[in-house]
N, C-alpha and C positions, 0 to 999 in steps of 0.2 A: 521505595518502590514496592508495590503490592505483590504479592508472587501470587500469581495465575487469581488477581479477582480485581478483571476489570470491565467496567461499565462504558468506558469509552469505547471509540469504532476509529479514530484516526490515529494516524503512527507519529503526528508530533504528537501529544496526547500522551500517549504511549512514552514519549522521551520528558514531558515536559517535569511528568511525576516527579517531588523532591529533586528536580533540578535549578528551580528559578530562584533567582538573586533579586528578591524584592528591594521594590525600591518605592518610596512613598510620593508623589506628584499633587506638587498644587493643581488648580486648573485657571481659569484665566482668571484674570481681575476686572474690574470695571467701576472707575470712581475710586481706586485703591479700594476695592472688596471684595473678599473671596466670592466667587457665585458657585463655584461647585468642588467635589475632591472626589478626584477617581485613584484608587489602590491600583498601581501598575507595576508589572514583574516582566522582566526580560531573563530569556534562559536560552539554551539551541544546544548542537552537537555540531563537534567536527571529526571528520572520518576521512582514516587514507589506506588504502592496500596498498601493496608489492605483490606483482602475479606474475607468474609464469602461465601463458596461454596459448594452446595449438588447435586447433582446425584439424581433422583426421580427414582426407577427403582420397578417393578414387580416381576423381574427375579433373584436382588441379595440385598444383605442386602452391604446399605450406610449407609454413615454418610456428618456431616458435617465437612470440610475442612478450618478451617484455614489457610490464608497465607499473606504473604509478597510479591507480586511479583513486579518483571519489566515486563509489558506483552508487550511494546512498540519497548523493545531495545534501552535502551540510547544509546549516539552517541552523536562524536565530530566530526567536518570537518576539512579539509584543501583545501582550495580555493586562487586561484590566476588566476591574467591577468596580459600581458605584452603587452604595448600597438606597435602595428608596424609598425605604419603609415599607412596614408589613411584612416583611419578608420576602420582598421584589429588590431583585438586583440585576441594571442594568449591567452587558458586558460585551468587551469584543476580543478579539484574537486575531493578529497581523504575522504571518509568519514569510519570512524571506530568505529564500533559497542562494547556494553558492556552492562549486566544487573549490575542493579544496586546493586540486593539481593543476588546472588550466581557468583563466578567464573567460567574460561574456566571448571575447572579439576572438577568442580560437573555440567556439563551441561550447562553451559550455551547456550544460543539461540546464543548473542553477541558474536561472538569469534575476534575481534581483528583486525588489520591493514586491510584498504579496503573491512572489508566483505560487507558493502551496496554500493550504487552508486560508481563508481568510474571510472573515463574517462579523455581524454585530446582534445582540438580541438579548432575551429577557430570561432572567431564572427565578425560580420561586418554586414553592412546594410542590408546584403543579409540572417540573420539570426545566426543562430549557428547549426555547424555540431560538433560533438563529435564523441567518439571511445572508447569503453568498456565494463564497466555494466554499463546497464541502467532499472531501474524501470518504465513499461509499464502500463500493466491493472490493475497488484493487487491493484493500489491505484486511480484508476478513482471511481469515487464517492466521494474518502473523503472532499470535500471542502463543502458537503452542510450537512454532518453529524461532521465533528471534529471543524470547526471553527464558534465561539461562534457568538452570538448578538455582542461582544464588540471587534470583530475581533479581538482576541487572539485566542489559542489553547486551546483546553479544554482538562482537566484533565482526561478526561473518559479513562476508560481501553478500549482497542481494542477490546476484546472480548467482549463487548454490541455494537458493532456498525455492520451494516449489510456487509458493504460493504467485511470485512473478511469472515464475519461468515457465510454468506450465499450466497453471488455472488460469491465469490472466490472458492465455494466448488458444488459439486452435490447433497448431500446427501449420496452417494458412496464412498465418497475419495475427498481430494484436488484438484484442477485445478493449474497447475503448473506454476500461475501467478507470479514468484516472479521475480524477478530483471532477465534482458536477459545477457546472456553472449555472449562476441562473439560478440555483437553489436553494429551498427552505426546509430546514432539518427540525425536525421536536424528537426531543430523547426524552425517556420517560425518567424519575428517578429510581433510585437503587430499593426494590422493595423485597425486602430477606434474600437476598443475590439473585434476584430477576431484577431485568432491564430491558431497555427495548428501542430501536429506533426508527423513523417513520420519516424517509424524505421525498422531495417533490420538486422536479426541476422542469423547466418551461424549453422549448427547442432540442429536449436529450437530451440536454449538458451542454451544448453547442451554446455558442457567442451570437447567432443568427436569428434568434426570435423574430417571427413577424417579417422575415424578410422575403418578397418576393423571390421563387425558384420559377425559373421559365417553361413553361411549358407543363407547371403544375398550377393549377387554382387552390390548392389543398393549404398552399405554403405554410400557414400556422396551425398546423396539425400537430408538430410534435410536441413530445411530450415526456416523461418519464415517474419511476416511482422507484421506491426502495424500502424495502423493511425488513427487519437484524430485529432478533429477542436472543437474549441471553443467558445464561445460568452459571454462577461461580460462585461456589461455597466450600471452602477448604480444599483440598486437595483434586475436586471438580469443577473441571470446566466447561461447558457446551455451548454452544453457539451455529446461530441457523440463521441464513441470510438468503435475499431474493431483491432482482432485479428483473425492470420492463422498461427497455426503452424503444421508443419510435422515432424512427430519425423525423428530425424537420425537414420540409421541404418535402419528404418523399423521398431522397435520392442519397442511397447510400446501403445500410443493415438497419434492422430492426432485431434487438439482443432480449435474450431473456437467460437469467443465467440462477442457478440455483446452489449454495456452497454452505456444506458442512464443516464444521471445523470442533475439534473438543482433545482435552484432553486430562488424563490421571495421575496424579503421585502419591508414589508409597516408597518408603526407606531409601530415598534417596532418588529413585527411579522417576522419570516421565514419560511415559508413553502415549504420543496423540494418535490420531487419524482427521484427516480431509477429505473430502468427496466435493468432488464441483461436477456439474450437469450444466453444458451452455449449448444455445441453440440462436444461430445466427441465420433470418431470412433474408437477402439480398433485395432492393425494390430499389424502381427507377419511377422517376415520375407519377410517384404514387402506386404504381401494381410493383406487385410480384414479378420477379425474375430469376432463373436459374432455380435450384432445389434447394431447399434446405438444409445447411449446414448445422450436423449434432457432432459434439463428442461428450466421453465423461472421462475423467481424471482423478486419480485418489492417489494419495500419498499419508507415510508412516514416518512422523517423527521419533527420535528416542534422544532422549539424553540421561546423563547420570552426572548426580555433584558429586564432586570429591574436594572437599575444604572449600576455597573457595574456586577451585574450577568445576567444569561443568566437559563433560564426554558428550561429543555430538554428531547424529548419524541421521539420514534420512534413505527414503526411496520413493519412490513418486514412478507413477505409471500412467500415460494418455492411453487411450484407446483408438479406435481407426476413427477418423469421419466418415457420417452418412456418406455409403456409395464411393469411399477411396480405403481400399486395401492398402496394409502397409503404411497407414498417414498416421500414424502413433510414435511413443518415444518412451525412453528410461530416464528416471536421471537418479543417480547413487551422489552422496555428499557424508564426509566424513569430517570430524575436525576436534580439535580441543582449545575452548574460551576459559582464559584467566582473568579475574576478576579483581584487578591490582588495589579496588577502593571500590567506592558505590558509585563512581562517576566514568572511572576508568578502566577498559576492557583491552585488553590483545588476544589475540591466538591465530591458530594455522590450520590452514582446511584444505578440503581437495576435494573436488567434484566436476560429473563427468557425464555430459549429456549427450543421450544415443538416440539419434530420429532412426524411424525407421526407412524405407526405399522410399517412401513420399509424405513422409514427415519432415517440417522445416520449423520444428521450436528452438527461443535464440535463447542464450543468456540473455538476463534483461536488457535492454536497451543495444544491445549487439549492434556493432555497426558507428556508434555513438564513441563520446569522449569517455563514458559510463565503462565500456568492456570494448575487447577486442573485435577482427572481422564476422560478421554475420556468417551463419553458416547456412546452405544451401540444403534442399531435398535431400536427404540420406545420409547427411553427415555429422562428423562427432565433435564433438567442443570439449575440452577438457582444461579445467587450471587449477593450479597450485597457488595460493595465497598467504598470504600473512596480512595481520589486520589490527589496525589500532583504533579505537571509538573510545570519543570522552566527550560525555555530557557536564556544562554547565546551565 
């Protein structure tokens, strides 16, 4: 695993690093003769907590929440290149999602064949252009909160880390960072630890291209864009990302979202910082409705190694939205990752999110098989975890 100098933007990517168990594949025959050979590697992660979790509320009577969960979504991949001369190589990447605690038919988040990344396309000097799903902003930040002092993965649940819980959300609702559909990604290559990415999605991400909205003429208007540059060179990390989408149809938000992420190590130390700025316009049948929705978010990773564990602490701070006082939040997260191998992580964490009187940020996926009850306007979430990750 590289510690802090990476060129990718997705978080299997992030896991696949010296995990995959290559495996060598003919391709078909015809006539009894080879006609081609593609180099394919399966690899993935399975992940489980043990949480204690409570709801602090005013308004209704809580308790606490025992559970078992996958809040990660394990996943295995399928990866391959076919080398074709010149220095062009064709490739694809198939990755399919599963929790580890519960099945499709009780909820699960993971439902099965290609639900995450999943694309085909061409690499060569000139970089790599791909074709599919591709995961964009939801996961810009995690490289200075998820990977450890010992450049592994840490075992933390997703929900204590800010980058879900509080950039990817307003305090109103989700921002619809997740994987783009419909999309064509070109990463640039690695040149003296600059990078850069440049994506392009047809409908916003949305599955609806081209489809009639009633009462709009506009319907194939939407549209989308994305672009991440980067910088990691020893012991520095930086990273600058932007997002524009227009919903299709007209009828929905139109997001534009802005997120800093970087961060430093010296003797032992990491200290990052995050900044995200998102602005969400409301529109119905093509206009404008209601005001626009701003806020901005920063948050301060730390960790420190010690042999092979890793000390880890954050604080993450929303601010109010345009025209709602008091729609902000905290969230504190504390924990210690041990690093039992290069593949294998545990540790225990605790963290602890405070909305304000009309702030409603969830732990990730709140409400789901993922984490506990959703929390309401003004109130607090708080869990206790233990947590095992092991990448093959």
């Amino acid at each position: 695993m590289q510690q802090n100098n990476f060129s990718f933007t997705t978080l299997g990517e992030i896991l696949m690093k010296k995990s995959l168990l290559a495996l060598a594949v003919l391709g078909a025959f015809a006539a009894g003769t080879v006609q081609a050979q593609t180099n394919v590697s399966i690899g993935g992660v399975i992940r489980a907590n043990i949480k204690s979790y409570k709801i602090s509320s005013t308004a209704r009577q809580t308790s606490n929440e025992l559970r078992i969960d996958d809040d990660f979504n394990s996943r295995f991949w399928l990866t391959g290149t076919e080398d074709l001369g010149g220095g062009l190589k064709a490739l694809f990447y198939v990755e399919n999602r599963f929790n580890t605690d519960v099945g499709t038919a009780q909820g699960a988040t993971g439902n099965g064949l290609g639900n995450g990344d999943t694309f085909v396309g061409l690499r060569g000097d000139f970089g790599q252009v791909t074709l599919g799903k591709h995961t964009w902003m939801s996961t810009q930040g995690l490289t200075t909160e998820l990977i450890t002092g010992t450049g592994t993965v840490a075992s933390i649940p997703t929900s204590m880390l800010a980058t879900f819980n509080v950039f990817d959300q307003t305090g109103a609702g989700y921002l619809d960072t997740t994987r783009r559909l419909n999309s064509i990604t070109y990463r640039t290559p690695n040149i003296s630890g600059f990078s850069g990415t440049v994506g392009i999605a047809a409908a916003g991400g949305l599955s609806n291209e081209g489809v009639v909205t009633a009462g709009n003429p506009n319907y194939n208007d939407g549209k989308e864009y994305f672009l991440q540059g980067a910088y990691a060179n020893g012991p520095l990390y930086l990273n600058l990302a932007y997002w524009d989408a227009e919903v299709e149809g007209g009828t929905g938000a139109d997001v534009q979202q802005l997120r800093f992420s970087g961060s430093y190590k010296f003797a032992g130390f990491k200290v990052g910082l995050g900044v995200d700025r998102a602005e969400v316009q409301p529109v119905a049948a093509g206009a404008n409705f209601g005001g626009k929705i701003s806020r901005t978010a920063w948050s301060i990773p730390l960790s420190y190694a010690i042999g092979n564990g890793t000390v880890m602490a954050s604080f993450t701070k929303a601010g109010d939205r345009t025209g709602v006082t008091d729609s902000g939040a905290k969230m504190y997260t504390v924990g210690y990752d041990q690093a039992l191998s290069k593949r294998t992580n545990v540790g225990v964490f605790y963290s602890r999110l405070d909305n304000d009187r009309n702030g409603a940020y969830q732990p990730f996926l709140a409400g789901t098989t993922f984490t506990g009850t959703a929390p309401v306007a003004g109130e607090t979430a708080s869990t206790f975890g233990v947590g095992i990750h092991h990448t093959f």
